[in-house]
N, C-alpha and C positions, 0 to 999 in steps of 0.2 A: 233465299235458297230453298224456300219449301216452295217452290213451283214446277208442276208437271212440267219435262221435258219433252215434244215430239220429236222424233228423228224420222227426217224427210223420204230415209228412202223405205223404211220400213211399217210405217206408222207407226209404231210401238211407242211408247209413252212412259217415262220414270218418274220417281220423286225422287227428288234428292234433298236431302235433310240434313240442319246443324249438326256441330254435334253438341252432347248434355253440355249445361253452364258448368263449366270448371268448379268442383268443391273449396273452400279455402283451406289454404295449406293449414291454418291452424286447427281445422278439423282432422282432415290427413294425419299428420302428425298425433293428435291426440289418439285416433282411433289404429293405428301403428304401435302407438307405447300401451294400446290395453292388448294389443292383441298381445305385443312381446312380453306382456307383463303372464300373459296365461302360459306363453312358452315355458318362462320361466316358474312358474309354477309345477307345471307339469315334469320340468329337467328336475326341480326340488324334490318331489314325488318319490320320485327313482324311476330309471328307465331301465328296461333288462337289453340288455347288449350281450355280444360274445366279448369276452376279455379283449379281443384284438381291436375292437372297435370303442372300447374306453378312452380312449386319448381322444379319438373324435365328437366323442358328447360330450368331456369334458371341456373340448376347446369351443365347441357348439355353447356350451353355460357360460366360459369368459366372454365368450363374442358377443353374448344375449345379454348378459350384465352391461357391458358397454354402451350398449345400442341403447336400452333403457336409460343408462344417463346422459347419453345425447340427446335421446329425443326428450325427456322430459327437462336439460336446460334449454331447447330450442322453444319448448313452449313458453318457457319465461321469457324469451325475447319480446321484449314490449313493442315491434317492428311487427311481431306477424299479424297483430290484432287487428 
């Protein structure tokens, strides 16, 4: 795939290129649970909102708790290694 294309009526010439080799998911996945893990950090903090908007940070903290322990039992799956 990385070879110059001519096109005959115009002479013009492309490359066209792979795309990057796929990361493995158990990377993905780890580099996911650090980033949520700073989400979470930062919601722990305290975030200054308007009162009307508290139920949605708060649901934003349960959704991010969660998400944190899916992905870190999907890292324990001895499958993605």
């Amino acid at each position: 795939m990385n070879e110059a294309i001519t096109f005959r009526d115009t002479g013009d010439s492309t490359v066209l290129h792979k795309w990057p080799k796929a990361r493995p998911l158990h990377a993905v996945i780890a580099e996911t649970l650090a980033n949520v893990e700073l989400l979470l950090t930062q919601l722990e903090a305290g975030v200054r909102v308007a009162d009307s908007q508290r139920g949605l940070v708060r649901d934003l903290f349960v959704a991010t708790q969660r998400q944190r322990d899916v992905l870190a039992a999907a890292l324990r799956l001895e499958e993605l290694e």
